[in-house]
PLY file of the C-alpha trace (Angstrom):
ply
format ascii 1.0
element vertex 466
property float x
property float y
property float z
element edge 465
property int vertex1
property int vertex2
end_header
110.80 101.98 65.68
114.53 102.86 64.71
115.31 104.48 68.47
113.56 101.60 70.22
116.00 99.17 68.17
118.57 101.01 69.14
117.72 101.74 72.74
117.06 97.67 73.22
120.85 97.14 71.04
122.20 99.54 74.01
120.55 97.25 76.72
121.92 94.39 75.72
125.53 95.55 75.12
126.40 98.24 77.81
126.60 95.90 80.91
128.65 92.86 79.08
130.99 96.27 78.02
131.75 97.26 81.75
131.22 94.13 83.82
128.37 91.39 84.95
126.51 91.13 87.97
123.97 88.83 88.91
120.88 89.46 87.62
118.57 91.04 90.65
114.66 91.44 90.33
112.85 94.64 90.38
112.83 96.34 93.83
109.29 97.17 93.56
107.40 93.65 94.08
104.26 92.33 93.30
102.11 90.30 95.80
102.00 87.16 94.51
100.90 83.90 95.33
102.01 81.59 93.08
101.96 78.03 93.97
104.90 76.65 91.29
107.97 75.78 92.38
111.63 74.14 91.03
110.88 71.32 89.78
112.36 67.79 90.37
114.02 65.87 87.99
113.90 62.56 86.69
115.76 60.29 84.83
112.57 57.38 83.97
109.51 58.66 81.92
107.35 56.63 84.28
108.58 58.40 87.19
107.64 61.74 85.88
104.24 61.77 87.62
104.91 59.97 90.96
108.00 62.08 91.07
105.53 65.39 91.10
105.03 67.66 93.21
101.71 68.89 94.85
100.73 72.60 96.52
98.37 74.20 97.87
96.45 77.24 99.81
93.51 77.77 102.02
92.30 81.54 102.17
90.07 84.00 104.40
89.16 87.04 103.18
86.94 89.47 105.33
86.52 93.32 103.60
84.17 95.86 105.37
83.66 99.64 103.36
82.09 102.21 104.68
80.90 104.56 102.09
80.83 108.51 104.24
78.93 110.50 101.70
75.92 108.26 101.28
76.03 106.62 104.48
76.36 102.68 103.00
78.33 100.35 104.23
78.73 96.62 102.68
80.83 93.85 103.94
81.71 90.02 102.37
83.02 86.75 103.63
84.96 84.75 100.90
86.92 81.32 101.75
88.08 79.23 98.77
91.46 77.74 98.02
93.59 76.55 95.09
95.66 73.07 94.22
98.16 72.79 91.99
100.46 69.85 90.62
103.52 70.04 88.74
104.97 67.11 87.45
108.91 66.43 87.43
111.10 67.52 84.80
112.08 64.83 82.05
114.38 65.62 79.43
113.65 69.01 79.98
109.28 68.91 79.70
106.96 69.48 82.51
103.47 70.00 82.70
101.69 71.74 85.59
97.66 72.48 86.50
95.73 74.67 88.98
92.51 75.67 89.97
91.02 77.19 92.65
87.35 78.00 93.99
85.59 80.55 96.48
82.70 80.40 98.48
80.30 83.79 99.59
80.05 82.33 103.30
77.86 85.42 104.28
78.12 89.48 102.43
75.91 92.26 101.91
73.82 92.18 98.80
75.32 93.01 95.45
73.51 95.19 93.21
74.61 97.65 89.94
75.93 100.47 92.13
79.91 101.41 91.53
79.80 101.55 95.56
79.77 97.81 96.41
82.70 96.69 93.43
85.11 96.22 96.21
83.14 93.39 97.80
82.17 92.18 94.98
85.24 91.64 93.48
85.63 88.97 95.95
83.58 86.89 93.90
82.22 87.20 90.48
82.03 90.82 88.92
80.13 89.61 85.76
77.30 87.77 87.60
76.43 89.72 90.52
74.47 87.34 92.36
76.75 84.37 91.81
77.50 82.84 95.57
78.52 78.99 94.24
79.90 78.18 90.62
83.32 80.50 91.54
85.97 77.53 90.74
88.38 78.30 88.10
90.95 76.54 85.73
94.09 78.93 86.21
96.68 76.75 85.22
97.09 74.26 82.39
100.60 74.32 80.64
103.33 72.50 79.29
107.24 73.58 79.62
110.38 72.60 78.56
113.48 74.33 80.27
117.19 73.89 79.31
120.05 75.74 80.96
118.39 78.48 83.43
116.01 79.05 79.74
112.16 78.21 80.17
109.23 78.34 77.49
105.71 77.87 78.91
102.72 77.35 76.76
98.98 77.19 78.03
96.88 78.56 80.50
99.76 80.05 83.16
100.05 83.63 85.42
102.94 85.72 84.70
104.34 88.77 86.47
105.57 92.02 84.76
105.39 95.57 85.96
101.81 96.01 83.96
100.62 92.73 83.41
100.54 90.48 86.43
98.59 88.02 88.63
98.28 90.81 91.16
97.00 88.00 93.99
95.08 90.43 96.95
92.01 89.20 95.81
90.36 85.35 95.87
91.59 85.13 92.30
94.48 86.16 90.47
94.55 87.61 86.68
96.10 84.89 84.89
96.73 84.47 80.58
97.17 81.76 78.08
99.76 81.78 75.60
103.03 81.12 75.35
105.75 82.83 77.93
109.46 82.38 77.65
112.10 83.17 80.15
115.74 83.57 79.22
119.05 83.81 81.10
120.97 86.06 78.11
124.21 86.22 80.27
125.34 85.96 83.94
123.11 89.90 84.43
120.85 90.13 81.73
117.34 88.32 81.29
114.73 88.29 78.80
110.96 87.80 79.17
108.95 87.51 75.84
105.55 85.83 74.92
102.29 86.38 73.26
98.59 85.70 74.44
95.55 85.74 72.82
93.40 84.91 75.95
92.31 86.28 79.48
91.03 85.38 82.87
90.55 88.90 84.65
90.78 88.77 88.56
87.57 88.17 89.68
86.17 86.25 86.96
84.85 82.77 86.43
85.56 82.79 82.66
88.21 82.89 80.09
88.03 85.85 77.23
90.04 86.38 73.87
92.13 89.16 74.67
89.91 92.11 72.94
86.47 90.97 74.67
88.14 90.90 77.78
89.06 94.43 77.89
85.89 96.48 79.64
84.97 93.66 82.14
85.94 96.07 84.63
83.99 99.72 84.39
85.02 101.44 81.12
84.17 104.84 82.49
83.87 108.02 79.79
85.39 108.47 76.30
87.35 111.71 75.35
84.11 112.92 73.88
82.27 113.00 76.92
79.85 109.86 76.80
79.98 106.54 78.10
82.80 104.42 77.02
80.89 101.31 75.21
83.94 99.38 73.73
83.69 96.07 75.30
82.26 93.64 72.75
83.32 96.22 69.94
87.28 95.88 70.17
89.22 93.80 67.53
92.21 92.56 68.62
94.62 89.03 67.80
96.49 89.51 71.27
98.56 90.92 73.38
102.30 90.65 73.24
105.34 91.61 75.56
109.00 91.44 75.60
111.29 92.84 78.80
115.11 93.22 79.69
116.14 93.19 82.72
119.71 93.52 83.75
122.32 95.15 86.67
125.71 96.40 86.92
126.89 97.23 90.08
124.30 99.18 92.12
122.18 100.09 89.04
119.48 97.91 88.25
117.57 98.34 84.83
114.23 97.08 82.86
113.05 97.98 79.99
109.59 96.48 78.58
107.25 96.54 75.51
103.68 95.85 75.69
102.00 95.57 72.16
98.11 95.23 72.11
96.91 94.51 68.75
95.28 97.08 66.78
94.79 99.15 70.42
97.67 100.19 71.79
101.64 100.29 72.21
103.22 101.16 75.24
106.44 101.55 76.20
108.07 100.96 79.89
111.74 101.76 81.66
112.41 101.50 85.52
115.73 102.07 86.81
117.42 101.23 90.78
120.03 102.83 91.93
121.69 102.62 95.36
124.12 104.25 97.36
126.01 102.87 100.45
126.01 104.94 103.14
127.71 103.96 106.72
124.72 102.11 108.04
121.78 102.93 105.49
121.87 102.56 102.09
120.24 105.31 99.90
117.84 104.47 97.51
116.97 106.23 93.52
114.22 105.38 91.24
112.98 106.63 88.28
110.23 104.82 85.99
109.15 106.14 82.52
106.30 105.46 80.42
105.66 106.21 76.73
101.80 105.09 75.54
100.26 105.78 71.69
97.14 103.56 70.34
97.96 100.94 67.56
96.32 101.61 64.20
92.48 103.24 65.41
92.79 102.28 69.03
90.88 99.21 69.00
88.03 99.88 66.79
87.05 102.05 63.48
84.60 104.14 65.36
86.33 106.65 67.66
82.62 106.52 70.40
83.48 102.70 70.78
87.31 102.39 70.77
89.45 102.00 73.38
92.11 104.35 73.09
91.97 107.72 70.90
94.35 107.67 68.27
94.46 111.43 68.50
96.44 110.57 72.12
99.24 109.67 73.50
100.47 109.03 77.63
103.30 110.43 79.12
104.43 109.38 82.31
107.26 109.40 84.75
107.76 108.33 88.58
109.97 109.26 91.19
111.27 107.37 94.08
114.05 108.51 96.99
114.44 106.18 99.53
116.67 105.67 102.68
117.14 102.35 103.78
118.24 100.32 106.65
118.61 96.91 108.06
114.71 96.40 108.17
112.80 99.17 106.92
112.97 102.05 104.51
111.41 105.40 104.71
110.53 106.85 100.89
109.27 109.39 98.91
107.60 108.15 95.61
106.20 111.18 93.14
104.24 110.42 89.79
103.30 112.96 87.29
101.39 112.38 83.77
101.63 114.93 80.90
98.62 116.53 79.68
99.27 115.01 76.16
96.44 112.49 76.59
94.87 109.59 78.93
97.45 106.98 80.24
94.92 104.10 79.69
95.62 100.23 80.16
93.21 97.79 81.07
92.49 96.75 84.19
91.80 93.29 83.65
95.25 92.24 82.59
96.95 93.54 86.18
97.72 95.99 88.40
99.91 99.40 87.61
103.13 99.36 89.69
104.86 102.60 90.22
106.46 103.75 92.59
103.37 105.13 94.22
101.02 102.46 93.79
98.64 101.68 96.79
95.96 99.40 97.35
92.27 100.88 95.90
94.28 103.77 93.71
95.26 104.20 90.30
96.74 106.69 88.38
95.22 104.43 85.25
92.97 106.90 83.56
93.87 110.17 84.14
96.30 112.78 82.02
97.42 116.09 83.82
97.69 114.45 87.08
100.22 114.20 90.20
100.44 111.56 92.86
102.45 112.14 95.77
103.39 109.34 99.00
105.36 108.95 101.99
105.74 105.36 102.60
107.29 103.39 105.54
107.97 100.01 104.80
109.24 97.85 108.09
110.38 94.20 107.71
110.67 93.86 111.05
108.47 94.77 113.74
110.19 93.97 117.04
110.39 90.36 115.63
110.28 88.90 112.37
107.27 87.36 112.71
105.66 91.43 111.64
106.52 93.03 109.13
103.91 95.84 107.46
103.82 99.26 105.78
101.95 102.80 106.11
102.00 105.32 103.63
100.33 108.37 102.88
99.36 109.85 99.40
97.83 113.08 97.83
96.51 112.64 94.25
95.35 115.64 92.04
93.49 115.66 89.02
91.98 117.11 86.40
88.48 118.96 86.38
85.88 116.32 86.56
84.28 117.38 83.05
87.73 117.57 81.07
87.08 113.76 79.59
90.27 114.19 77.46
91.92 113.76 80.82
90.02 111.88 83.44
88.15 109.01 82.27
86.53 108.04 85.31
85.41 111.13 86.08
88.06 110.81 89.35
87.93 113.55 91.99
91.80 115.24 94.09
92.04 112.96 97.10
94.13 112.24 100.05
94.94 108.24 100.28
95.81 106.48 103.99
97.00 102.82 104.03
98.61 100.61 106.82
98.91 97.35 106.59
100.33 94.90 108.97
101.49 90.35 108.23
101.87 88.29 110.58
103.78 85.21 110.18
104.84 82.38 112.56
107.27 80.56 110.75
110.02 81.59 108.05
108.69 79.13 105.73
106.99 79.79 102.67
104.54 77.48 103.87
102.22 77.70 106.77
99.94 80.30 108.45
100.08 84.13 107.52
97.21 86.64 108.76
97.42 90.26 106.98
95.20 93.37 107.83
95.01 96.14 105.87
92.99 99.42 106.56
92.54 102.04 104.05
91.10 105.19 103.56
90.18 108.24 101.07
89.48 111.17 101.45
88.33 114.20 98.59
85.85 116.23 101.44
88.72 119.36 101.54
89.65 118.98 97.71
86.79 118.78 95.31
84.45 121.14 94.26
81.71 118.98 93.39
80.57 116.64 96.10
77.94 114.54 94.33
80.61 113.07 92.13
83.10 111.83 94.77
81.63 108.35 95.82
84.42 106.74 94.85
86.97 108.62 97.02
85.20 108.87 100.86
85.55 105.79 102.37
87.36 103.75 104.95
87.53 99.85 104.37
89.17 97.45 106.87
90.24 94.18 105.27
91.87 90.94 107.25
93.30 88.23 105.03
93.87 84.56 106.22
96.51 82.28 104.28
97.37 78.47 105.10
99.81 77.50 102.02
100.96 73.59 102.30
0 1
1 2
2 3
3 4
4 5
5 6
6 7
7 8
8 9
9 10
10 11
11 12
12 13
13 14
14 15
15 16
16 17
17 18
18 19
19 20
20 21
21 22
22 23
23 24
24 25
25 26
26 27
27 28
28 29
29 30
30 31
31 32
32 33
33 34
34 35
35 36
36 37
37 38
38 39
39 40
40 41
41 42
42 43
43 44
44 45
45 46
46 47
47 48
48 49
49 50
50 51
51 52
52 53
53 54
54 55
55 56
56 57
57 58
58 59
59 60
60 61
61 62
62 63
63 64
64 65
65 66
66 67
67 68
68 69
69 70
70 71
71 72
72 73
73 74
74 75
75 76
76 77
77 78
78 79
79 80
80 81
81 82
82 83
83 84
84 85
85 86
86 87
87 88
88 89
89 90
90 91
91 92
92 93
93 94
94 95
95 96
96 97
97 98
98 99
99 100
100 101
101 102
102 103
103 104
104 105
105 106
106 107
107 108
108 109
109 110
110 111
111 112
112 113
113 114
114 115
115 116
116 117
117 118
118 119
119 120
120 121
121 122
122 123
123 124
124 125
125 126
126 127
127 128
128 129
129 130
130 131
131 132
132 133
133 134
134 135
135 136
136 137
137 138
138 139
139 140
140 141
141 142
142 143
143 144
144 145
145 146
146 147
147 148
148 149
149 150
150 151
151 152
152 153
153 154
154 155
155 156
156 157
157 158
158 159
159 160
160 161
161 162
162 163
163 164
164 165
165 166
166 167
167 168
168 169
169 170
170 171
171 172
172 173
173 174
174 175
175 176
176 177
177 178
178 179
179 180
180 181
181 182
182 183
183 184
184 185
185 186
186 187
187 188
188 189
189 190
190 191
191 192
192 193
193 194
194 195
195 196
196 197
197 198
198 199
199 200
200 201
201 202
202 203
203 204
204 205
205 206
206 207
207 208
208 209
209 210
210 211
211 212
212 213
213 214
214 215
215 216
216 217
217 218
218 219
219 220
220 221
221 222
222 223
223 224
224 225
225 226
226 227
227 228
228 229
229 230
230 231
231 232
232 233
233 234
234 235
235 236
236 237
237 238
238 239
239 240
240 241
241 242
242 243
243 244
244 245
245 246
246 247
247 248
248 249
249 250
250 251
251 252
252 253
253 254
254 255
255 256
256 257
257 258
258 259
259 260
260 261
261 262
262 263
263 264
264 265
265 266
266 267
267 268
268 269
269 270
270 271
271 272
272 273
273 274
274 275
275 276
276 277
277 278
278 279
279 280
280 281
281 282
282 283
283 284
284 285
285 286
286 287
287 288
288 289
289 290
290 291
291 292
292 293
293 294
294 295
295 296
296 297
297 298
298 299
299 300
300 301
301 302
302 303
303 304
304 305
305 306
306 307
307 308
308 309
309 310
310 311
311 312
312 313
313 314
314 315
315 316
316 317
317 318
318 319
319 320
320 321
321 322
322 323
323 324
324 325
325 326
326 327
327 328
328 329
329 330
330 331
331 332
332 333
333 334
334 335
335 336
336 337
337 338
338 339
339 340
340 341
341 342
342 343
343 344
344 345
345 346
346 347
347 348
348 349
349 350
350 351
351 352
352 353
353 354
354 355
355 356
356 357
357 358
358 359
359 360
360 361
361 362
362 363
363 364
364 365
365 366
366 367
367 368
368 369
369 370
370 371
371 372
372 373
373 374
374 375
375 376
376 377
377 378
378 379
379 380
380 381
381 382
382 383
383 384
384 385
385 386
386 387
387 388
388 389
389 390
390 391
391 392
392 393
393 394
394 395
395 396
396 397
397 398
398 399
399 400
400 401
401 402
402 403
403 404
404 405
405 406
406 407
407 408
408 409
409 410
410 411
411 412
412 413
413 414
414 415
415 416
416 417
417 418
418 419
419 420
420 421
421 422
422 423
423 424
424 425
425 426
426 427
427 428
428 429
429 430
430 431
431 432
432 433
433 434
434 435
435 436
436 437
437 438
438 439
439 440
440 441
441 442
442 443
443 444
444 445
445 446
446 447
447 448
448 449
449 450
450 451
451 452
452 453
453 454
454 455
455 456
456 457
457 458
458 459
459 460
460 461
461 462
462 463
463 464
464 465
C-alpha cells in the first residue's frame, strides 16, 4: 500500500514539475456508442426540460459462425435501438435516461452448447430462448458539473481500460453507482467512483456486483473442476480510481480496480511518440499487477473466484509507425506463470495492446500473444476507414488449470474489418463488416478440445444515430 501511495504522489507531481500539456485520451480506444452529449444550459428552472436534448440509434446486426471441427454453423438477425434524453444543465444539475430494446427478427436455434454463445449474445445469454422482452433501462442518473468537474450518480456506462460499455454488441455493459470526473490541472485528470450494481452486455437484468460475476461461462478452478462461484461470491462493490495525464509526447494512466473481498488489480499504460520527417513513431508499454482481496470472493477455495494462493502478472508491448492515415504496429503480450490473470467478463472488455474481437488473454497464466495490425483511416476516401491484423496466441497445456481456466487451446487469430461512413457527422448512417477467423488445426495436440478456436464468422453491422 506504501509504494502505490507513493507511485500515485509521483503521478500527480512530476508533470506540474516539468511543464503542462493538455490532457490527451488513451491512444488505444474503445468502441463506444454512447448517446450523451454537452449539455445546454439554462438560466430558468422551467426551461430545464424543454431546453433538453434528445438522441438516438437504430441498429442491424447480422453474425454468421461457422464452426470447422464439428461442421455447425448458426447465424442471428438482431434490430433494436436505444433513446436517450438529457435534460439542460441548471445551476450545475442534470439528469439523463436511456433504454434500448432488440428484436430476434430470424436466428438459428439456441441451445446449452458453448458453440452458439456468439449468436446468442445478441440477445439474452441468461434465457436462451428469449426472442421479445430484450428492452433495457441503461441509463437513469443525476449530475451536477462545475468547472470541467462532473459527479454522476445512478444507473450510467463508463469507459476505463477494464471496465467499459464495450458497445459491438446490441447492448452495452453499463453500472450504477456513483462516477466522478475531475480536471486536476490543465494535463492531469482523475476518474474515481464506486458501484455496487451490474448490467452485463447481453443481459436483460440488473445484478449486485458479486452475483453478477459468472453470468458469462466460469470455466475451471485451479483444482481442476468446474468453477461454481456465481451465486456463492460476497462482495459490497466494485471500486476504481485512474490518473491520466501528458507531458510532451508521453502520455500516462495509471488505474486501480478494487473488487470487494475478490480481488485488487493494479493497471499502468504509457504513449510515447517520436516525430520522424513524415511518420511519427509510436511506443507503448501497459503493465498489470493482479492479487485476490481477502479469500478471493468466498471462504471455500472450490467456489471462489480468484485463488488467494495467486497472483497475475502482465505486461504488453506496442511499436508502431504512423502516418497521415494509417499506422502499421506490432503489439506483444506476455503473462507470468505466477498465477491466472482473471477479471470478469461481465464488467467489460480487456484492452491491450493486442486485443481483437472474439480473443482474450483473460484467463490464462504462462501465455504470449503476438499481432501485426494495420489500422487505415483512410481508404482512398474518408468515407472507409478499417483495420486487419493478424495474431498468434500460445498457451499453456490444456490440463494445467493453475494456468488456463478455460481450458483454451495455441491459436492463430485473422481479423479485417472495414466502416463505411457517408457523412463526417457523428450522426447518420455507418455500415461496418467484420470477418474473423481462428485457427488451432497446426498447434494443438488435442483436437477434441479446440471448439472454441476453428471457426470463421462474418459479421455486418448497420447504425442510423439521430
Amino acid at each position: 500500500m506504501k509504494k502505490l501511495v507513493f507511485i500515485l504522489i509521483l503521478f500527480f507531481i512530476l508533470p506540474n514539475l516539468f511543464g503542462q500539456e493538455e490532457h490527451v485520451i488513451s491512444q488505444n480506444p474503445i468502441e463506444t456508442e454512447s448517446l450523451e452529449h454537452n449539455n445546454l444550459k439554462c438560466d430558468k428552472l422551467m426551461d430545464v426540460f424543454e431546453a433538453g436534448y434528445m438522441a438516438g440509434r437504430v441498429r442491424y446486426y447480422f453474425m454468421n459462425t461457422n464452426h470447422l471441427p464439428h461442421n455447425e454453423s448458426y447465424y442471428a438477425n438482431a434490430i433494436g435501438g436505444a433513446l436517450a434524453y438529457h435534460t439542460a444543465v441548471y445551476k450545475g444539475f442534470s439528469a439523463g435516461l436511456s433504454g434500448v430494446f432488440v428484436y430476434n427478427i430470424g436466428s438459428t436455434q439456441f441451445h446449452d452448447s458453448l458453440l452458439s454463445k456468439n449468436e446468442l449474445e445478441l440477445f439474452d445469454v441468461v434465457h436462451h430462448n428469449n426472442k421479445n422482452d430484450l428492452d433495457r433501462l441503461e441509463e437513469l442518473y443525476l449530475a451536477y458539473e462545475w468547472n470541467k468537474n462532473k459527479i454522476k450518480v445512478g444507473k450510467q456506462d463508463i469507459t476505463t481500460p477494464m471496465v467499459n460499455m464495450q458497445d459491438t454488441r446490441m447492448k452495452p455493459y453499463v453500472f450504477k453507482g456513483i462516477w466522478g470526473n475531475f480536471q486536476l490541472s490543465k494535463n492531469i485528470h482523475l476518474d474515481a467512483g464506486w458501484f455496487t450494481q451490474a448490467s452485463p452486455r447481453s443481459t436483460v437484468h440488473w445484478y449486485d456486483i458479486d452475483q453478477a460475476i459468472g453470468i458469462y461461462s466460469q470455466g475451471y478452478n485451479t483444482s481442476g473442476g468446474a468453477s461454481d462461484y456465481q451465486g456463492n461470491l460476497h462482495s459490497k462493490g466494485m471500486g476504481i480510481i485512474g490518473l491520466s495525464s501528458t507531458y510532451k509526447n508521453l502520455n500516462s494512466q495509471l488505474w486501480v480496480y478494487h473488487i470487494n473481498n475478490i480481488l485488487n488489480l493494479y493497471f499502468a499504460q504509457f504513449d510515447y511518440d517520436i516525430k520522424l520527417k513524415n511518420k511519427t513513431l509510436v511506443f507503448g508499454w501497459q503493465s498489470l499487477y493482479e492479487h485476490a482481496n481477502h479469500n478471493g470472493g468466498t471462504s471455500d477455495l472450490s467456489h471462489t473466484y480468484y485463488n488467494p494462493n495467486q497472483q497475475a502478472f502482465l505486461n504488453s508491448f506496442r511499436l508502431g509507425l504512423k502516418g497521415k492515415n494509417n499506422m502499421l504496429s506490432l503489439n506483444a503480450t506476455t503473462i507470468a506463470n505466477t498465477g491466472r490473470y482473471v477479471f470478469p467478463r461481465e464488467f467489460g472488455r480487456e484492452q491491450f495492446f493486442t486485443t481483437l474481437p472474439r480473443g482474450r488473454v483473460e484467463g490464462l497464466g504462462s501465455a504470449t500473444q503476438m499481432v501485426v495490425r494495420f489500422d487505415a483511416d483512410k481508404i482512398k476516401t474518408e468515407k472507409f476507414t478499417g483495420y486487419i491484423a493478424f495474431g498468434r496466441t500460445f498457451t499453456p497445456d490444456h490440463f494445467n488449470y493453475n494456468l488456463n481456466k478455460y481450458q483454451a487451446s495455441d491459436f492463430d487469430h485473422f481479423v479485417a474489418s472495414l466502416k463505411f461512413k457517408p457523412r463526417k457527422d457523428p450522426k447518420g448512417l455507418s455500415i461496418t463488416a467484420l470477418y474473423v477467423a481462428q485457427s488451432s488445426y497446426h498447434l494443438a495436440a488435442i483436437k477434441d478440445l479446440d471448439i472454441h478456436h476453428n471457426f470463421h464468422q462474418i459479421n455486418l453491422i448497420a447504425n442510423i444515430k439521430f
